[in-house]
N, CA, C and O atoms as a GROMACS GRO file, in nm:
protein
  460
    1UNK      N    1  -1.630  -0.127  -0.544
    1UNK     CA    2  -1.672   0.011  -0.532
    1UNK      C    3  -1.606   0.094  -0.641
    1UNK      O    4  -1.489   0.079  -0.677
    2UNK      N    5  -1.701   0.192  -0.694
    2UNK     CA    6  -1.627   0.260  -0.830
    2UNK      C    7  -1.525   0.396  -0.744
    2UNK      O    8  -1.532   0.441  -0.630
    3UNK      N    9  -1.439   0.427  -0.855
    3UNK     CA   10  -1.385   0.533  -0.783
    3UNK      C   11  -1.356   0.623  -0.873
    3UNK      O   12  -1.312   0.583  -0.981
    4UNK      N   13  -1.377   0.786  -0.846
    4UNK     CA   14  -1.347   0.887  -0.909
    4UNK      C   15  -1.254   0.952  -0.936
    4UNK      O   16  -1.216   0.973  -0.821
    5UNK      N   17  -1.154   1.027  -1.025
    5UNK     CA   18  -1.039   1.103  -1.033
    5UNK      C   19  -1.076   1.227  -0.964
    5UNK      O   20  -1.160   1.317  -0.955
    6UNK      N   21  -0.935   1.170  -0.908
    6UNK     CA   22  -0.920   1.286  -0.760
    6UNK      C   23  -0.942   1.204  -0.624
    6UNK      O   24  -0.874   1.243  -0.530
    7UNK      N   25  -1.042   1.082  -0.600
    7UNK     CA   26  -1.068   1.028  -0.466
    7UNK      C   27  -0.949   1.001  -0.429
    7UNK      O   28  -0.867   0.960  -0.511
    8UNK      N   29  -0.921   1.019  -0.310
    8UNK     CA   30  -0.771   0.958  -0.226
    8UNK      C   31  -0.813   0.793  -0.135
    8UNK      O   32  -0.898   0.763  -0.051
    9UNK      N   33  -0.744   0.745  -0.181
    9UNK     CA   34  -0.751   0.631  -0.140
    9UNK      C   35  -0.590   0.641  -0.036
    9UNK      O   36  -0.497   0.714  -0.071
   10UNK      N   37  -0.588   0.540   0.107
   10UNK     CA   38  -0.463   0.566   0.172
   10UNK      C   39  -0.468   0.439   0.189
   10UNK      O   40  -0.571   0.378   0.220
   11UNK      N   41  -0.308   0.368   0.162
   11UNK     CA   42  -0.284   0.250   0.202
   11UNK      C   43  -0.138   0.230   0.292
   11UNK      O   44  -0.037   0.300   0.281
   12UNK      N   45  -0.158   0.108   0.385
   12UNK     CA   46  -0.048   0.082   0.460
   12UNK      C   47  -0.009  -0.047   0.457
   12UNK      O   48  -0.091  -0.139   0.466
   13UNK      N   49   0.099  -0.061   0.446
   13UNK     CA   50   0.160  -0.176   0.449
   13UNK      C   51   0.297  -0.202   0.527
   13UNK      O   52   0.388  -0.120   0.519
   14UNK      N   53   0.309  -0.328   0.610
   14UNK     CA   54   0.390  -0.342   0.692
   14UNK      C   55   0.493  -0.428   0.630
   14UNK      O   56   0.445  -0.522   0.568
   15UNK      N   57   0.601  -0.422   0.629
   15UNK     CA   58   0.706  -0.489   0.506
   15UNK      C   59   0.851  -0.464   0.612
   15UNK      O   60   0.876  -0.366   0.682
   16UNK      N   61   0.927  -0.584   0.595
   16UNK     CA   62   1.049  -0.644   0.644
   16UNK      C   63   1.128  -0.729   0.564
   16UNK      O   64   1.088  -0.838   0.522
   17UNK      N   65   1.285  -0.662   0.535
   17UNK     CA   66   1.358  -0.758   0.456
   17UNK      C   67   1.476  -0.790   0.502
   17UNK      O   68   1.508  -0.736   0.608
   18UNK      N   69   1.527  -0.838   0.469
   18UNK     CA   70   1.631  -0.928   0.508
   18UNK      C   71   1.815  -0.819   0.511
   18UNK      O   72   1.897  -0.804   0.602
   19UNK      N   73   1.811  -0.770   0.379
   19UNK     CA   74   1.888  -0.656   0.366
   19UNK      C   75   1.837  -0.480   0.391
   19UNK      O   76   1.721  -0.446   0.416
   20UNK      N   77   1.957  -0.385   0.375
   20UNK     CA   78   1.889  -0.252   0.395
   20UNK      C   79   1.830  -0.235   0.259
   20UNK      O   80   1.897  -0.293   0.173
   21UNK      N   81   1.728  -0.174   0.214
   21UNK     CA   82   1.679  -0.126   0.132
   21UNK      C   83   1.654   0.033   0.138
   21UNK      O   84   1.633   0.077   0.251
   22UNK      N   85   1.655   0.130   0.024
   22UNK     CA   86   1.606   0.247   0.036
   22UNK      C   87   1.514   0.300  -0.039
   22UNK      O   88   1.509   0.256  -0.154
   23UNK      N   89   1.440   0.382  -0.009
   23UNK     CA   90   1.326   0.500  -0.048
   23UNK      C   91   1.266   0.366  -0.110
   23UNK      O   92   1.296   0.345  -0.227
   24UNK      N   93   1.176   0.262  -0.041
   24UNK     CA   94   1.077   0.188  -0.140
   24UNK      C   95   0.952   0.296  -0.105
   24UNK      O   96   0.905   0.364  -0.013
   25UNK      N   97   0.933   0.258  -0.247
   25UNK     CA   98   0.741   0.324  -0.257
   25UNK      C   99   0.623   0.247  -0.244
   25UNK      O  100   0.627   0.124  -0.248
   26UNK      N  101   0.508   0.318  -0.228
   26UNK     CA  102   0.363   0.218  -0.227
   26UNK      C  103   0.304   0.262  -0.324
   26UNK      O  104   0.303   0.384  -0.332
   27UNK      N  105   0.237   0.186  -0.427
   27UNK     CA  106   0.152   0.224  -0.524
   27UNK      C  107   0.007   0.106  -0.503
   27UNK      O  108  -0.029   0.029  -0.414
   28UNK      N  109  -0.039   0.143  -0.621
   28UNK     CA  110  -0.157   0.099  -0.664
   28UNK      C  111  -0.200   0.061  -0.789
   28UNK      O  112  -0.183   0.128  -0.891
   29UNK      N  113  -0.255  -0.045  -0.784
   29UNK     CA  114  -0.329  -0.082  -0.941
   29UNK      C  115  -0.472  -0.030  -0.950
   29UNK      O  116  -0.550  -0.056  -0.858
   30UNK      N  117  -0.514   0.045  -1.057
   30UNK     CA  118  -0.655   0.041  -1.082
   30UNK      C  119  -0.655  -0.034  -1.204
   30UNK      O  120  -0.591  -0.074  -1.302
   31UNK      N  121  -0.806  -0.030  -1.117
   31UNK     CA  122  -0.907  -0.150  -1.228
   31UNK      C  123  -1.002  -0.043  -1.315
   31UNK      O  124  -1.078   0.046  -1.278
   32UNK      N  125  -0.969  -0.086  -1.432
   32UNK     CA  126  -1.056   0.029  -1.547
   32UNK      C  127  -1.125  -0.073  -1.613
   32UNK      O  128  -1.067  -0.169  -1.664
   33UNK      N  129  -1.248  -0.057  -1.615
   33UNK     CA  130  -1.358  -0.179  -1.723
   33UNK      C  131  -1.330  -0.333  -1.688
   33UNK      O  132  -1.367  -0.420  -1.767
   34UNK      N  133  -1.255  -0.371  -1.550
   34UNK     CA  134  -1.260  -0.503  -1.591
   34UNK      C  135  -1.111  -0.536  -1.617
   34UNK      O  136  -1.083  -0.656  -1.618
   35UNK      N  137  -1.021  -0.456  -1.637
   35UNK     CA  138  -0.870  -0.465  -1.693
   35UNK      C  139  -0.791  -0.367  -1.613
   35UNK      O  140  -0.838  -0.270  -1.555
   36UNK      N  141  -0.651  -0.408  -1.617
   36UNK     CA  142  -0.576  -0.300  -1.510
   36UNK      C  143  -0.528  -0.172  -1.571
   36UNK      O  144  -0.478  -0.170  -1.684
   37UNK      N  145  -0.540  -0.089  -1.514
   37UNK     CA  146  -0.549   0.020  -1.548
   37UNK      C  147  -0.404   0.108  -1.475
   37UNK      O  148  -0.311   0.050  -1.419
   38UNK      N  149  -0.415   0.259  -1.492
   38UNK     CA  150  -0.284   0.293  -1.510
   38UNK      C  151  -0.258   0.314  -1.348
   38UNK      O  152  -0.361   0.341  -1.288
   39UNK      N  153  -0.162   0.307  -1.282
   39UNK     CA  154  -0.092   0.295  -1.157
   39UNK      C  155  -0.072   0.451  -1.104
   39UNK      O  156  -0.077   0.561  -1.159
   40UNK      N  157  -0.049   0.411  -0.982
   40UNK     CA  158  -0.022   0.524  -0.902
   40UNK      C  159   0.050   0.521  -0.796
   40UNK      O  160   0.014   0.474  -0.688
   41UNK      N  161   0.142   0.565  -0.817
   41UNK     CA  162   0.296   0.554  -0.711
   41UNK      C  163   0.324   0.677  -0.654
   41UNK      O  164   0.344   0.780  -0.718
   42UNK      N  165   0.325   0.662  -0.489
   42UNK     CA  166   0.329   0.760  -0.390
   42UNK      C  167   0.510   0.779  -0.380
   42UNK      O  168   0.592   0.703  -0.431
   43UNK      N  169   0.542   0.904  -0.300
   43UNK     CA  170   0.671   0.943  -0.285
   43UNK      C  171   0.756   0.840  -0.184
   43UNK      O  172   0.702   0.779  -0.092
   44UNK      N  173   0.902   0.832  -0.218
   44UNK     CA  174   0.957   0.757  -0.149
   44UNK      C  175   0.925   0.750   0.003
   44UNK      O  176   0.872   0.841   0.067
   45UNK      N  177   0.959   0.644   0.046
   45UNK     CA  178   0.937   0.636   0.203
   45UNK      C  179   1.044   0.605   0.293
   45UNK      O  180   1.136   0.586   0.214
   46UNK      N  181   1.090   0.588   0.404
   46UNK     CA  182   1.192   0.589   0.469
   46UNK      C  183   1.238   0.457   0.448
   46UNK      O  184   1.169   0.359   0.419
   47UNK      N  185   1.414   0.465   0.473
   47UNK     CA  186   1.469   0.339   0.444
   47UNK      C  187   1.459   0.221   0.501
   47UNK      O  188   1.507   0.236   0.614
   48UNK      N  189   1.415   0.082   0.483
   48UNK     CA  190   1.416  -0.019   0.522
   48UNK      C  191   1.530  -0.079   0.616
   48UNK      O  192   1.620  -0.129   0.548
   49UNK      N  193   1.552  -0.089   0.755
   49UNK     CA  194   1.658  -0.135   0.839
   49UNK      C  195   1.631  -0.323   0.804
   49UNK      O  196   1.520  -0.374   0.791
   50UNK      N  197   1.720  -0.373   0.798
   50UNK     CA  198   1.742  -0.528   0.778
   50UNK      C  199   1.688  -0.572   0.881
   50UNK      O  200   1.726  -0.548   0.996
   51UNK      N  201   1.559  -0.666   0.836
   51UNK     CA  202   1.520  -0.811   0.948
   51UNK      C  203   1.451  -0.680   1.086
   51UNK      O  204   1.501  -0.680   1.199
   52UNK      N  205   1.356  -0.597   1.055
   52UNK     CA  206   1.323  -0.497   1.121
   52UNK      C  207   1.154  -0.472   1.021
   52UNK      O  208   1.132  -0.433   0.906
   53UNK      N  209   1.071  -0.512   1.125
   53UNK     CA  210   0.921  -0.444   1.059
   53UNK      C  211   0.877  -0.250   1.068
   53UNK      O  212   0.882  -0.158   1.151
   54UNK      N  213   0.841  -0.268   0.943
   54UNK     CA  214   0.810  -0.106   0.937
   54UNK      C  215   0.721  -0.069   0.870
   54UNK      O  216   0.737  -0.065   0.748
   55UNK      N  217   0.597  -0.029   0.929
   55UNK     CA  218   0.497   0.039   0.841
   55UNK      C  219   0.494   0.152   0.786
   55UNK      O  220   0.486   0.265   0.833
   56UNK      N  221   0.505   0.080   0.596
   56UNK     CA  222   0.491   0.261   0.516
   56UNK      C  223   0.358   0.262   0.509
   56UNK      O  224   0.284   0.164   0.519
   57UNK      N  225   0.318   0.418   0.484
   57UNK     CA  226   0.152   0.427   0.446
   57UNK      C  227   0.160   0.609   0.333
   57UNK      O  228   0.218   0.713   0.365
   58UNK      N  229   0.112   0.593   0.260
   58UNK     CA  230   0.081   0.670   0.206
   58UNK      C  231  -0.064   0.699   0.166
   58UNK      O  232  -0.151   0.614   0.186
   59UNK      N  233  -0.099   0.840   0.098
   59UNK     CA  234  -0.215   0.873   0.064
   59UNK      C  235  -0.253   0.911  -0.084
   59UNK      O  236  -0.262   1.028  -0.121
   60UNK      N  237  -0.271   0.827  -0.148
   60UNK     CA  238  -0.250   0.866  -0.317
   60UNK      C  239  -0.383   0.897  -0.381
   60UNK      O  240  -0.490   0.841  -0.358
   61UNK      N  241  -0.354   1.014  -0.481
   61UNK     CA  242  -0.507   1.090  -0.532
   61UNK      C  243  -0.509   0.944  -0.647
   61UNK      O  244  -0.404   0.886  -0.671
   62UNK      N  245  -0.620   0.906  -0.699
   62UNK     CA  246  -0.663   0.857  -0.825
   62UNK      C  247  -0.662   0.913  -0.934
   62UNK      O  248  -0.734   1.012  -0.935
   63UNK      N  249  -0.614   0.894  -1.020
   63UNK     CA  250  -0.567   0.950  -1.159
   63UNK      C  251  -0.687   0.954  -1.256
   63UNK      O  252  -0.725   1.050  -1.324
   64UNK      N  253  -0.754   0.792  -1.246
   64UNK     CA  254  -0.837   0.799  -1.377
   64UNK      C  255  -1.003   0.696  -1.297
   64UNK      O  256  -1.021   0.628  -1.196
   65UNK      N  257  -1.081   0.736  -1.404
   65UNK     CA  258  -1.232   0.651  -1.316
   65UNK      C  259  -1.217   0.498  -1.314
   65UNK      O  260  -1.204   0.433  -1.418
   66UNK      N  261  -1.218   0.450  -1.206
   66UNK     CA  262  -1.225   0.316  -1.175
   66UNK      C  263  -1.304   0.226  -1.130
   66UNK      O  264  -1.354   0.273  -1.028
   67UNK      N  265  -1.355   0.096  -1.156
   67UNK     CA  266  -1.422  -0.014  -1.132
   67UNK      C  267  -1.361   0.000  -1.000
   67UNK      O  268  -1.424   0.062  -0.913
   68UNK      N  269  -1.227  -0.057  -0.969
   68UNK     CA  270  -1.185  -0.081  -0.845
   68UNK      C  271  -1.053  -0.065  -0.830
   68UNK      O  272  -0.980   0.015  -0.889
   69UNK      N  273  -1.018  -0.165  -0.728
   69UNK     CA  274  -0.835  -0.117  -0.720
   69UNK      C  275  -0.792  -0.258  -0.738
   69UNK      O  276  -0.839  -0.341  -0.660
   70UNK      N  277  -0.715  -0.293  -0.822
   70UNK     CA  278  -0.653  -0.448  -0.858
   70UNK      C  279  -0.540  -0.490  -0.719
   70UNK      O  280  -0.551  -0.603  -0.671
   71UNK      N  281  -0.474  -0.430  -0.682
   71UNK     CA  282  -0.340  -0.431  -0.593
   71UNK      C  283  -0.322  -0.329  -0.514
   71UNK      O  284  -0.398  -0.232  -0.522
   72UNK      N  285  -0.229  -0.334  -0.432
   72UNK     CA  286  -0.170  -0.257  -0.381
   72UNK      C  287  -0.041  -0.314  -0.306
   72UNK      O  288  -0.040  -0.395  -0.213
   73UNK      N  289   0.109  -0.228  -0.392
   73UNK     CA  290   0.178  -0.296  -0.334
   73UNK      C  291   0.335  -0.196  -0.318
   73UNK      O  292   0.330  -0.074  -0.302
   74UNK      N  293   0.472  -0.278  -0.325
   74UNK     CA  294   0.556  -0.159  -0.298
   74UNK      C  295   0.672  -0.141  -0.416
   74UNK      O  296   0.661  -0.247  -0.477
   75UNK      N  297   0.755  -0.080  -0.467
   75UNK     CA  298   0.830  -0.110  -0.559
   75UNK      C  299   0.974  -0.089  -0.472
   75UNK      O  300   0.972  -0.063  -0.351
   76UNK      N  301   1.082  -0.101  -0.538
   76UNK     CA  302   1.222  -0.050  -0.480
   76UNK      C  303   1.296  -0.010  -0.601
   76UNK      O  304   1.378  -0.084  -0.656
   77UNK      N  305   1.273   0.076  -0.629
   77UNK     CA  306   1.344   0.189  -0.729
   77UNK      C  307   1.486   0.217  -0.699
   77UNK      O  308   1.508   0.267  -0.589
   78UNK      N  309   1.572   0.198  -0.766
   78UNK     CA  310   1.744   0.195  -0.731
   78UNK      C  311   1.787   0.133  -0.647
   78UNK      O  312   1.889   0.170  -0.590
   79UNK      N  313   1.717   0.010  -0.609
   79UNK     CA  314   1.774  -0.088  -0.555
   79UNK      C  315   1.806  -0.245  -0.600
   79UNK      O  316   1.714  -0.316  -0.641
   80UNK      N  317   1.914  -0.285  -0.593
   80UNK     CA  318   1.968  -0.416  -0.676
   80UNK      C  319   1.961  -0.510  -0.557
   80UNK      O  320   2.038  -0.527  -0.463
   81UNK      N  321   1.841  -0.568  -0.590
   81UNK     CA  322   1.831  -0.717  -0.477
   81UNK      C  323   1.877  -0.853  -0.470
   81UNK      O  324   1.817  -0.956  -0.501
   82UNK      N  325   1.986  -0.838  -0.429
   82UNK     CA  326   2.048  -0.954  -0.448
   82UNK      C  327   1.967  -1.153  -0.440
   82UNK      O  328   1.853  -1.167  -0.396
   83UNK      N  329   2.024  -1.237  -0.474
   83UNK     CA  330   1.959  -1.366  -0.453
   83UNK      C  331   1.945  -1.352  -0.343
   83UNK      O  332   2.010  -1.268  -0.281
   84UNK      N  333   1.845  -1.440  -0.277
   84UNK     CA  334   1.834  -1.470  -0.170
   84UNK      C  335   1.791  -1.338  -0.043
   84UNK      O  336   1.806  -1.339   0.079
   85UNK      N  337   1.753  -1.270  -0.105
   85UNK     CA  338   1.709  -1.134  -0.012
   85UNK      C  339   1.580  -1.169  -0.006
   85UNK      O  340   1.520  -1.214  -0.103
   86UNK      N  341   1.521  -1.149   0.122
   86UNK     CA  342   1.359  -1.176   0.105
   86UNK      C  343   1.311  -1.070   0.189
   86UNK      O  344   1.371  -1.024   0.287
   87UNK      N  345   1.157  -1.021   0.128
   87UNK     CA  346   1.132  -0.949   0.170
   87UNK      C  347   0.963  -0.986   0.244
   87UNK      O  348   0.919  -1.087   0.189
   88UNK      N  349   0.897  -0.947   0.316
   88UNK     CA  350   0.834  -0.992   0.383
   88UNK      C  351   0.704  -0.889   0.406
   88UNK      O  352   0.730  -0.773   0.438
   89UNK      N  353   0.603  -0.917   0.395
   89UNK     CA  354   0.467  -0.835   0.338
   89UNK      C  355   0.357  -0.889   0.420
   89UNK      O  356   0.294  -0.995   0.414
   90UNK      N  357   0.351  -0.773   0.509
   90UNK     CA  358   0.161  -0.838   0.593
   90UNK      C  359   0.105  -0.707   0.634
   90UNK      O  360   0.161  -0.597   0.639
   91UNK      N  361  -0.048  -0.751   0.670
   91UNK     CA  362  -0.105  -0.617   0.757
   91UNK      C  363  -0.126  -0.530   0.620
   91UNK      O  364  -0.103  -0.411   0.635
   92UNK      N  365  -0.168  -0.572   0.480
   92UNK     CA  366  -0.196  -0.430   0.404
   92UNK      C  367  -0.370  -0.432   0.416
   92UNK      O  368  -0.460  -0.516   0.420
   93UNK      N  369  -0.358  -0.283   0.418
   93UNK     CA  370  -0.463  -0.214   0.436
   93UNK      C  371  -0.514  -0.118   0.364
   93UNK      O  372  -0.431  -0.028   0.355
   94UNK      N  373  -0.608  -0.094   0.310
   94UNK     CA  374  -0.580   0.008   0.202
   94UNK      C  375  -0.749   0.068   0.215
   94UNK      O  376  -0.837  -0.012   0.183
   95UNK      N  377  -0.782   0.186   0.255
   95UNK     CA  378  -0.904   0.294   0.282
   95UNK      C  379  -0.952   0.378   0.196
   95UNK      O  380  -0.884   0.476   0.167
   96UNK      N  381  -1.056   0.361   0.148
   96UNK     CA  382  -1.122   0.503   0.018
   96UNK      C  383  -1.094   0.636   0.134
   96UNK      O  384  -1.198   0.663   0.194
   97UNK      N  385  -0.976   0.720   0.177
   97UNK     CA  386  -1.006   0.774   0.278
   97UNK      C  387  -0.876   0.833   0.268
   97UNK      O  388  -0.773   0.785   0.221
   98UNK      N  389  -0.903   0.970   0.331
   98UNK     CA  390  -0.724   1.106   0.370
   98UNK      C  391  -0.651   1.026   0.443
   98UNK      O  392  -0.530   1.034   0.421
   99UNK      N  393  -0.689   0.944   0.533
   99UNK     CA  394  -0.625   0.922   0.619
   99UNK      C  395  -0.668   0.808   0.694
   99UNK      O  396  -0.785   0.811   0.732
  100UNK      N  397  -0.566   0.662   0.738
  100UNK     CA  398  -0.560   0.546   0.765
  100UNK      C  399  -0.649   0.582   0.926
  100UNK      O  400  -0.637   0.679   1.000
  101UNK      N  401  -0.734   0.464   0.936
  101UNK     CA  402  -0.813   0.461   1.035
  101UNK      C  403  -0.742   0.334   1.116
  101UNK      O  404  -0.658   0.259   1.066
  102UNK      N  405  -0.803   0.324   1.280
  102UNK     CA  406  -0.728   0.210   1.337
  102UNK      C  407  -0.744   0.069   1.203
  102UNK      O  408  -0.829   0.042   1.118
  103UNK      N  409  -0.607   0.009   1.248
  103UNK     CA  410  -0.624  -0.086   1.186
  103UNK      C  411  -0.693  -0.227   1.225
  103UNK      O  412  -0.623  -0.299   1.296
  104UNK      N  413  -0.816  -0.276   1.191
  104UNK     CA  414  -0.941  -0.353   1.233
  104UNK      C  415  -0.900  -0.561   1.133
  104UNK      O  416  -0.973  -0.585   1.037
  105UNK      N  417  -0.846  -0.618   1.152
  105UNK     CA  418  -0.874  -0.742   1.117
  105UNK      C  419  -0.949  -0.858   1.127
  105UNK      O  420  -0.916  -0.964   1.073
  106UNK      N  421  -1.071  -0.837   1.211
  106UNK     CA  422  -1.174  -0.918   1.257
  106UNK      C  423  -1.137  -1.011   1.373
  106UNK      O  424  -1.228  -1.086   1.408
  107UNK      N  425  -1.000  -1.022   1.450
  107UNK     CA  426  -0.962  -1.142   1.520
  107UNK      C  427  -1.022  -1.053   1.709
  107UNK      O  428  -1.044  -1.107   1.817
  108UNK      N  429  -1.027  -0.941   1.678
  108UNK     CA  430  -1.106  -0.895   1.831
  108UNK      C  431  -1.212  -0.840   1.788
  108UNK      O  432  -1.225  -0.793   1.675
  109UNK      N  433  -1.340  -0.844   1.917
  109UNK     CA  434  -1.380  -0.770   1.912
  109UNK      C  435  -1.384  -0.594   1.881
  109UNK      O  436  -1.303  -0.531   1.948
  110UNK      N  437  -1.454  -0.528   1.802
  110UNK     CA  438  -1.416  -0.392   1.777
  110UNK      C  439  -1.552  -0.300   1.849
  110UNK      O  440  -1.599  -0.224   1.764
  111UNK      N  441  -1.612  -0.292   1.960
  111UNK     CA  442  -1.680  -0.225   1.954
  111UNK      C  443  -1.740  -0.068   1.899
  111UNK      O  444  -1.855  -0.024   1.887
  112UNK      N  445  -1.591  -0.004   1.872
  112UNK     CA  446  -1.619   0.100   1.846
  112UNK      C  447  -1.676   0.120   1.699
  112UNK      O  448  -1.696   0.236   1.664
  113UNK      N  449  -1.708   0.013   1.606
  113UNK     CA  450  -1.786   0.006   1.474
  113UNK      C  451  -1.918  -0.005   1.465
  113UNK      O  452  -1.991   0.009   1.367
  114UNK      N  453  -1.951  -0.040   1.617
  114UNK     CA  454  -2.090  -0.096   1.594
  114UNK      C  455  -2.209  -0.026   1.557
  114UNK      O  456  -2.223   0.079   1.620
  115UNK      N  457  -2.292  -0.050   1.480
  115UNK     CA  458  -2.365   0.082   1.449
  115UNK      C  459  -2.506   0.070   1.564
  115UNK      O  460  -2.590   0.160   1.568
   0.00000   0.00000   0.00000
């Protein structure tokens, strides 16, 4: 799906690590022509408690016109991760949309989609 500068796209992602981590962010890759294109990184998010699941979600405007979205994922900006720290990534979700809708994975029934 193409996307316009300015569309808000909102993504969530559920992430658990092993140590505390702080202010990680969620960004995004766009796809420009076929090739990745320039990124978009939402404001820090609350700190990561050790071996503890926590869903960040943010809502990020699009910068530039896009084919699509390559990624979506998290960074940790001023944080030094030691060996052996692992961090742990499921449940991303990511909506052409203001705001994250229930989250739907196909394993139940969903009636409330049905058209």
């Amino acid at each position: 799906e193409a996307f316009e500068i300015g569309d808000q796209v909102t993504v969530s992602i559920w992430v658990r690590a092993s140590t505390a981590l702080t202010s990680p962010t969620v960004y995004l890759s766009q796809q420009v022509n076929g090739a990745d294109g320039a990124n978009v990184v939402g404001a820090a998010q609350a700190n990561l408690v050790p071996n503890e699941w926590t869903r960040l979600s943010e809502t990020l405007t699009l910068t530039v016109y896009a084919d699509g979205i390559n990624e979506a994922g998290l960074q940790f900006p001023g944080n030094t991760i030691a060996n052996g720290t692992t961090v742990d990534v499921g449940y991303v979700l990511i909506e052409k949309a203001a705001a994250l809708d229930t989250y739907f994975d196909g394993t139940f029934a969903d009636t409330s989609r049905r058209e």
